[in-house]
N, CA, C and O atoms as a GROMACS GRO file, in nm:
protein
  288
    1UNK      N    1   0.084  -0.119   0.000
    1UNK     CA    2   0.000   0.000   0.000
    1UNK      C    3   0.088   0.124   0.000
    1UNK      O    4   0.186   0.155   0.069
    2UNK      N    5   0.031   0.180  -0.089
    2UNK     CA    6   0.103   0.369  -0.110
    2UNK      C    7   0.072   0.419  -0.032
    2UNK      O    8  -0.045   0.456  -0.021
    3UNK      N    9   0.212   0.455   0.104
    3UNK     CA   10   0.171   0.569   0.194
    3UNK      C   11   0.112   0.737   0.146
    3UNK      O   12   0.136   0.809   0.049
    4UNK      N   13   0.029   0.753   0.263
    4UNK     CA   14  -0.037   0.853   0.175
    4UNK      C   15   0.042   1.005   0.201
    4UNK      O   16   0.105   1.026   0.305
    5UNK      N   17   0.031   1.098   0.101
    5UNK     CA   18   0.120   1.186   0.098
    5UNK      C   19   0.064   1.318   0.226
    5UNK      O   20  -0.056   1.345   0.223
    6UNK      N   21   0.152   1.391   0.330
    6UNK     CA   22   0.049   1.419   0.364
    6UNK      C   23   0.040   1.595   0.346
    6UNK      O   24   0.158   1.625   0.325
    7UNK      N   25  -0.012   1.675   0.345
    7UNK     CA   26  -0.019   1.794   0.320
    7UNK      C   27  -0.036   1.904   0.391
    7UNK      O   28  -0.100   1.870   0.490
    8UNK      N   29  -0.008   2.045   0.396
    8UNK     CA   30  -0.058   2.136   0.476
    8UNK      C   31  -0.083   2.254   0.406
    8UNK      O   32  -0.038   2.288   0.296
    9UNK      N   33  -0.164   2.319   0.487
    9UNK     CA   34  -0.224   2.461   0.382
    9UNK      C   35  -0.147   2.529   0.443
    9UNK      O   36  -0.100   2.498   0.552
   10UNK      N   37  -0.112   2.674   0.356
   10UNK     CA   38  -0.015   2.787   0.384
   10UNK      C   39  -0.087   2.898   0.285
   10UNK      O   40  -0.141   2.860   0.180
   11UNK      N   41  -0.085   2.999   0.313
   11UNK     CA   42  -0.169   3.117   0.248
   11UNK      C   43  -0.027   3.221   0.180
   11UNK      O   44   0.039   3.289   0.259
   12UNK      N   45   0.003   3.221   0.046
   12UNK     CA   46   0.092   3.338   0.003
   12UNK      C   47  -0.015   3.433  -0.036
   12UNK      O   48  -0.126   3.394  -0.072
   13UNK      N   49   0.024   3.570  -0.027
   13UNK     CA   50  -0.017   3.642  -0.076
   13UNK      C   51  -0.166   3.663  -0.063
   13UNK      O   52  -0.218   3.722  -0.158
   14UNK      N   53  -0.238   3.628   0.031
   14UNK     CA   54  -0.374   3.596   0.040
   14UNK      C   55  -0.438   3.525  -0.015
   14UNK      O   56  -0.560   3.536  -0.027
   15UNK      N   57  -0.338   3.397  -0.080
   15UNK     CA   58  -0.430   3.266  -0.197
   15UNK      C   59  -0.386   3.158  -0.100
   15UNK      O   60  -0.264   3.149  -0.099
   16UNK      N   61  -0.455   3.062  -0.005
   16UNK     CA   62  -0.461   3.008   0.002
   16UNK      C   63  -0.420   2.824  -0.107
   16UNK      O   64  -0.459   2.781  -0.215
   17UNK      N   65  -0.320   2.770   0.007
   17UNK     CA   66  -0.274   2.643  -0.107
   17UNK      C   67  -0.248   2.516  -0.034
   17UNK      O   68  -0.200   2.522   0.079
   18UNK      N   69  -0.277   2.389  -0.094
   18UNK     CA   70  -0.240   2.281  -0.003
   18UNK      C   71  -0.059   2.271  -0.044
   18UNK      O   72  -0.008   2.340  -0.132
   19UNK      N   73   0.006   2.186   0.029
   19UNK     CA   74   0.118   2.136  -0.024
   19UNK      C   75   0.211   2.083   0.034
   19UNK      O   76   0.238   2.139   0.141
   20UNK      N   77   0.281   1.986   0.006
   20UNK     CA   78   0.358   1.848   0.090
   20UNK      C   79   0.421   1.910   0.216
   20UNK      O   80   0.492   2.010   0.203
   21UNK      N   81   0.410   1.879   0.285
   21UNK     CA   82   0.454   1.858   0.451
   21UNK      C   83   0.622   1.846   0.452
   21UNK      O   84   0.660   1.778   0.357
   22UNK      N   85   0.695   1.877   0.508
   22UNK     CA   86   0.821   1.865   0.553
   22UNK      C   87   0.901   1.926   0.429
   22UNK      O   88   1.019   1.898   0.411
   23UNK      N   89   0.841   1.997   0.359
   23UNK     CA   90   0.959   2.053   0.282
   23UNK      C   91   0.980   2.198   0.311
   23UNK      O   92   0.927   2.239   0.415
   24UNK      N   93   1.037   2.270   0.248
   24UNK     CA   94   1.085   2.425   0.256
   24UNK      C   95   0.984   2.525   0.171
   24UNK      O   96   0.922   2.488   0.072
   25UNK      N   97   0.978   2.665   0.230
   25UNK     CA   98   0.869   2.743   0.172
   25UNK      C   99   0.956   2.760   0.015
   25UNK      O  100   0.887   2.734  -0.084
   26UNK      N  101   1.047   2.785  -0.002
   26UNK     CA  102   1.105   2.792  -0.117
   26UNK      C  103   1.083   2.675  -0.261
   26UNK      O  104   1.083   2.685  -0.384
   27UNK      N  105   1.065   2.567  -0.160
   27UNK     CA  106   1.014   2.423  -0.283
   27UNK      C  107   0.890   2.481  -0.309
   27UNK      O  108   0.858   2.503  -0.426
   28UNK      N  109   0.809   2.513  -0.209
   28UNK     CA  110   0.680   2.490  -0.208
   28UNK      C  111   0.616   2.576  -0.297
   28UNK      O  112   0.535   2.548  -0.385
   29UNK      N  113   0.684   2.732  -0.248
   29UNK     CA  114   0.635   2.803  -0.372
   29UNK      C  115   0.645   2.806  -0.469
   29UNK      O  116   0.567   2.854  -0.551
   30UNK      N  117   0.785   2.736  -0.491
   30UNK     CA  118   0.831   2.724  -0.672
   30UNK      C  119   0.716   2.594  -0.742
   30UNK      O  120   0.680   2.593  -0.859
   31UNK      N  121   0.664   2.468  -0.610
   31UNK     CA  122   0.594   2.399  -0.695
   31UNK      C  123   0.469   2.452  -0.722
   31UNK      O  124   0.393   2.366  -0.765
   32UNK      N  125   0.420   2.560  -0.712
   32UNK     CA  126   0.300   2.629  -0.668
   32UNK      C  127   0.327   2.712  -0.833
   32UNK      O  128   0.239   2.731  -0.917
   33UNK      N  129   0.416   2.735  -0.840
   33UNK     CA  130   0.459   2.837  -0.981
   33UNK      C  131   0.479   2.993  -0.884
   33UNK      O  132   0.429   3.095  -0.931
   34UNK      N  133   0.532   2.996  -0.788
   34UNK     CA  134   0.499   3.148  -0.735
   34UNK      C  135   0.676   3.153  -0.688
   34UNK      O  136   0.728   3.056  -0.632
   35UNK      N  137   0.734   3.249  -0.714
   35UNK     CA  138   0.896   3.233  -0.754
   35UNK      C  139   0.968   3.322  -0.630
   35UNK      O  140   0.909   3.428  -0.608
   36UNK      N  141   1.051   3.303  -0.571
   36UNK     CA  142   1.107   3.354  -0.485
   36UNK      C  143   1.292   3.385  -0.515
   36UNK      O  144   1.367   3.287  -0.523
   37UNK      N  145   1.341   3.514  -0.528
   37UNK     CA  146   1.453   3.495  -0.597
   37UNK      C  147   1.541   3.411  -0.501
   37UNK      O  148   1.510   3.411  -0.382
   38UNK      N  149   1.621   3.359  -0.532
   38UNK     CA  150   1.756   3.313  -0.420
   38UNK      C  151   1.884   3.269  -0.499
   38UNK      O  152   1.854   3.210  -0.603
   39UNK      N  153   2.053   3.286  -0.472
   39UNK     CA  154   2.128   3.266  -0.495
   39UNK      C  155   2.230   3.121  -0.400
   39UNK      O  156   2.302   3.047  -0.468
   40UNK      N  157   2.224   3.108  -0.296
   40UNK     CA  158   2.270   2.989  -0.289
   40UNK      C  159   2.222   2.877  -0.290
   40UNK      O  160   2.308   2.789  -0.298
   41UNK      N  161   2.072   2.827  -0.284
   41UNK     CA  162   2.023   2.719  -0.221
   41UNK      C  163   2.028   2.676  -0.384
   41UNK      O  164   2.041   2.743  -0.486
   42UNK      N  165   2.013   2.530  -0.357
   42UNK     CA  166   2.013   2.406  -0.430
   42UNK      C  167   1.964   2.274  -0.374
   42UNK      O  168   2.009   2.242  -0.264
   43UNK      N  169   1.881   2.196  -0.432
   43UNK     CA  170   1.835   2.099  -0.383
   43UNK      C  171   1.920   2.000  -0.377
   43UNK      O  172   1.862   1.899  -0.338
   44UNK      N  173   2.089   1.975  -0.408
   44UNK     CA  174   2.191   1.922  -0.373
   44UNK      C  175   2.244   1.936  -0.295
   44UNK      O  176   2.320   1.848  -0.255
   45UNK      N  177   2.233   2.044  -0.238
   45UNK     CA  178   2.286   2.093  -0.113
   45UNK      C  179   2.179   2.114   0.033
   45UNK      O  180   2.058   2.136   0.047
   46UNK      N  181   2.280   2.096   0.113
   46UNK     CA  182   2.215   2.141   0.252
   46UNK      C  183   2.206   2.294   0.240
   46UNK      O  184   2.287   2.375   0.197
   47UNK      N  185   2.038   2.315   0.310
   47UNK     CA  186   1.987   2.492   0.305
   47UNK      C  187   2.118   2.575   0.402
   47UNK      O  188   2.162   2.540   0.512
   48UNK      N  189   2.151   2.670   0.334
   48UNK     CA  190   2.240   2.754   0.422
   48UNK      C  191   2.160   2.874   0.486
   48UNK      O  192   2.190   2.910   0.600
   49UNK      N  193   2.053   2.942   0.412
   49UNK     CA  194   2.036   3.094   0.409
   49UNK      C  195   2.118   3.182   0.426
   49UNK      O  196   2.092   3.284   0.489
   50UNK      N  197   2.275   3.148   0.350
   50UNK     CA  198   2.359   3.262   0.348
   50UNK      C  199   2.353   3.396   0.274
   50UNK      O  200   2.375   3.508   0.320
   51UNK      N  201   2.322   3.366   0.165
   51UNK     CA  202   2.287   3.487   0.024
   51UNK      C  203   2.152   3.602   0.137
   51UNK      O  204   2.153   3.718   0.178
   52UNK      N  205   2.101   3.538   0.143
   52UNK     CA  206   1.943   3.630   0.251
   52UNK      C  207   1.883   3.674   0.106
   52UNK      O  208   1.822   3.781   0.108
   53UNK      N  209   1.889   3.622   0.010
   53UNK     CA  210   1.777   3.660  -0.093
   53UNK      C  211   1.595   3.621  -0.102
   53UNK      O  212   1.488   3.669  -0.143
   54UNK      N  213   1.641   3.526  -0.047
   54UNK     CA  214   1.496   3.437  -0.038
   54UNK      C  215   1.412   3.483   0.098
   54UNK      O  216   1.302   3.431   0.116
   55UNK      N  217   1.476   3.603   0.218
   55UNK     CA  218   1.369   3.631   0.270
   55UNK      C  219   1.212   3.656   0.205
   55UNK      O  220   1.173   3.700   0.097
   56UNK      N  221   1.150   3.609   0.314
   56UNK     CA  222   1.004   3.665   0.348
   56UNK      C  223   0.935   3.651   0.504
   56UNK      O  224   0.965   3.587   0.604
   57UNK      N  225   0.807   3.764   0.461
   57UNK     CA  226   0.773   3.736   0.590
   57UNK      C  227   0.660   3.666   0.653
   57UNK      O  228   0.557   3.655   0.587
   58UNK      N  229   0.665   3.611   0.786
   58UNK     CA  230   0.548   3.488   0.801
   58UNK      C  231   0.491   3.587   0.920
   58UNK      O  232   0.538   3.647   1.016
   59UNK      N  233   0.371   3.569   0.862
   59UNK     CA  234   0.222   3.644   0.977
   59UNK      C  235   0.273   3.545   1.121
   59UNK      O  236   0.301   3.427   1.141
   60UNK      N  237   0.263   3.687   1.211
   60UNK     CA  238   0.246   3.578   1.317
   60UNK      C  239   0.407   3.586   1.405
   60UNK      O  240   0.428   3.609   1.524
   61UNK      N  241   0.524   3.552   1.267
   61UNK     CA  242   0.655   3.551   1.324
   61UNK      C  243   0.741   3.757   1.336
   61UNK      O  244   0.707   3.862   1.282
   62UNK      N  245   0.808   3.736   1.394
   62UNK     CA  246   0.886   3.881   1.401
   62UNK      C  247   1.023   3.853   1.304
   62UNK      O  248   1.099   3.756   1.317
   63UNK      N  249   1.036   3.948   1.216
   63UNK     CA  250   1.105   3.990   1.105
   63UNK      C  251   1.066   3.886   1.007
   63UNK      O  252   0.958   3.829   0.987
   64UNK      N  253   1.175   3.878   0.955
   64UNK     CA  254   1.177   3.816   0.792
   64UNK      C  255   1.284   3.663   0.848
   64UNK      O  256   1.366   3.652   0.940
   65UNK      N  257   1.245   3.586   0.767
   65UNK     CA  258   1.281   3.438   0.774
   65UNK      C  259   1.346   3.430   0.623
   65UNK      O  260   1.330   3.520   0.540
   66UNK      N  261   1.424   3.303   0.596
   66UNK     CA  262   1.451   3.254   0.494
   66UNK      C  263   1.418   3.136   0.432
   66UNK      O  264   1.453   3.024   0.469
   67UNK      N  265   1.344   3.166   0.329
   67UNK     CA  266   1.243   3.077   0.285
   67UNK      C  267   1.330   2.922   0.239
   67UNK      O  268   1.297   2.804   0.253
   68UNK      N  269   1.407   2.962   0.202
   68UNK     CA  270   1.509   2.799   0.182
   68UNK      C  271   1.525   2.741   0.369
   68UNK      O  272   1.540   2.620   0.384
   69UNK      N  273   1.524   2.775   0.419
   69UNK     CA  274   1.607   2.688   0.546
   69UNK      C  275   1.430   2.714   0.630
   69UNK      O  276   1.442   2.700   0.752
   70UNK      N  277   1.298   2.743   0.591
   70UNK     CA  278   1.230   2.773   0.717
   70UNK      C  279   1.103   2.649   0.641
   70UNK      O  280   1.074   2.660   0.522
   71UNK      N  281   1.042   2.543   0.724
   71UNK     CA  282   0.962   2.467   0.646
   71UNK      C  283   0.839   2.526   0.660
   71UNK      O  284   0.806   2.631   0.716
   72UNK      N  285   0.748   2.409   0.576
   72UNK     CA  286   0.597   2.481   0.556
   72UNK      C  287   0.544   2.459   0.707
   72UNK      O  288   0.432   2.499   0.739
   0.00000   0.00000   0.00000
């Protein structure tokens, strides 16, 4: 039996979206089609958030986070 995939909602921009659990806001939005610039991260690599391109900010948290190293 195919474990089942499991999901969580996250709201960009006031659009509401489902999308896989344990990954990074940076996957998530790119699988979403919604683009976040960033210069070091790579899915070969371990997340650094060194560059700080990929900030954004999460309702709720104080300042800006980095969307490669912060999960959904």
């Amino acid at each position: 039996e195919k474990p089942k995939l499991e999901t969580v909602s996250i709201t960009v921009d006031g659009r509401s979206y489902r999308v896989k659990r344990d990954q990074n806001l940076l996957d998530a939005c790119s699988s979403l089609g919604i683009y976040i610039p960033h210069l070091c991260y790579s899915r070969k690599l371990s997340p650094s958030g060194a560059c700080r391109m990929c900030l954004v900010k999460i309702k709720g948290r104080k300042g800006l986070v980095t969307a490669c190293t912060t999960k959904v």
